[in-house]
C-alpha positions in Angstrom: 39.6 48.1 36.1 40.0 48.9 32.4 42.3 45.9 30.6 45.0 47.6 28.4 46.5 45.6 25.3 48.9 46.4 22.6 46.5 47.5 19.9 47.4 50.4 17.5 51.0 49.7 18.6 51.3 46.8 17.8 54.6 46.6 15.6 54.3 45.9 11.8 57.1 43.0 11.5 56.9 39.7 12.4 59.6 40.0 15.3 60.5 38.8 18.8 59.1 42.3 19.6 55.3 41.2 17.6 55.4 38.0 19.7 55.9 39.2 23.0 53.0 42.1 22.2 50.7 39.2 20.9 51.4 36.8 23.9 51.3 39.9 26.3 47.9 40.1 25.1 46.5 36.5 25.3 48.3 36.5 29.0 46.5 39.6 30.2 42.8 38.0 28.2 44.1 34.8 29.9 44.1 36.3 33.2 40.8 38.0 32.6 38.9 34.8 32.0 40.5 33.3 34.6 38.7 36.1 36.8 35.7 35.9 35.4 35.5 32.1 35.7 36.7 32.3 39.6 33.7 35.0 40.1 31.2 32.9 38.7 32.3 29.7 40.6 32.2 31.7 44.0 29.0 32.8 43.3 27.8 29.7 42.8 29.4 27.9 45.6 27.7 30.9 47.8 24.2 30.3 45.7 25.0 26.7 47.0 25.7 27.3 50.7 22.4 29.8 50.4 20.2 26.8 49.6 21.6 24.8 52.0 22.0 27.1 54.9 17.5 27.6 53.4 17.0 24.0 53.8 18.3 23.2 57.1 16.2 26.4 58.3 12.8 24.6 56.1 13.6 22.0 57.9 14.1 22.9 61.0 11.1 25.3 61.2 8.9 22.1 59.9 10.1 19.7 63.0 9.2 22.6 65.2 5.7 22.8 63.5 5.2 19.1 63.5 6.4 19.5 67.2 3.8 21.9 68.2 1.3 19.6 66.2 1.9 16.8 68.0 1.6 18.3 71.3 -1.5 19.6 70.3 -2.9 16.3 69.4 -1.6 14.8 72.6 -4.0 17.4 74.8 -6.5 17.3 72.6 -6.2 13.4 73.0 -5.8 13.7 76.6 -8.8 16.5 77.1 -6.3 19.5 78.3 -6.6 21.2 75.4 -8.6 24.8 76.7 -8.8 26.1 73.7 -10.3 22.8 71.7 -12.1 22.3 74.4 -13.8 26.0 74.5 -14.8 25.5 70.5 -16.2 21.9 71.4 -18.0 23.4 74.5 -19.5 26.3 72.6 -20.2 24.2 69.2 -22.3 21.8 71.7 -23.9 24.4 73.5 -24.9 26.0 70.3 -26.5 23.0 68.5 -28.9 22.8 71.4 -29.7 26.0 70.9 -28.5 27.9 74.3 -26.5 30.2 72.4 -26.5 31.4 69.3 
């Protein structure tokens, strides 16, 4: 949207006419920068909600990770861990030389 103000028409005397031209423009550059500002500010509230919206997910996806950890740990602890238990088995069996 291209911004039009009183340039080359503009009138020569200092007049009620001048002032209303020269405060038509400062309105419509007032209104611009108003704009502009209330872009940048939703964009940054959104960069805002982004980050936290990225967080919560972080977050989340690292209590499900520590979740998954800790069950781990507790069948490991407990022995029901197949697949721990395979690598132990076969680490064993290969020390002694059965397997290679």
């Amino acid at each position: 949207m291209a911004i039009q103000l009183v340039t080359d028409q503009l009138s020569d005397e200092l007049d009620d006419k001048h002032r209303e031209q020269v405060v038509g423009n400062f309105k419509i550059i007032e209104k611009a920068v108003n704009d502009i500002e209330k872009l940048i500010s939703d964009a940054q509230q959104t960069d805002e909600t982004d980050k936290k919206n990225q967080q919560v997910a972080n977050n989340q996806a690292l209590n499900d990770m520590q979740k998954q950890m800790n069950d781990k740990i507790k069948r490991i602890t407990l022995g029901t861990d197949e697949d721990t238990i395979r690598l132990v088995v076969t680490a064993i069996i290969q020390e002694q030389g059965l397997i290679k």
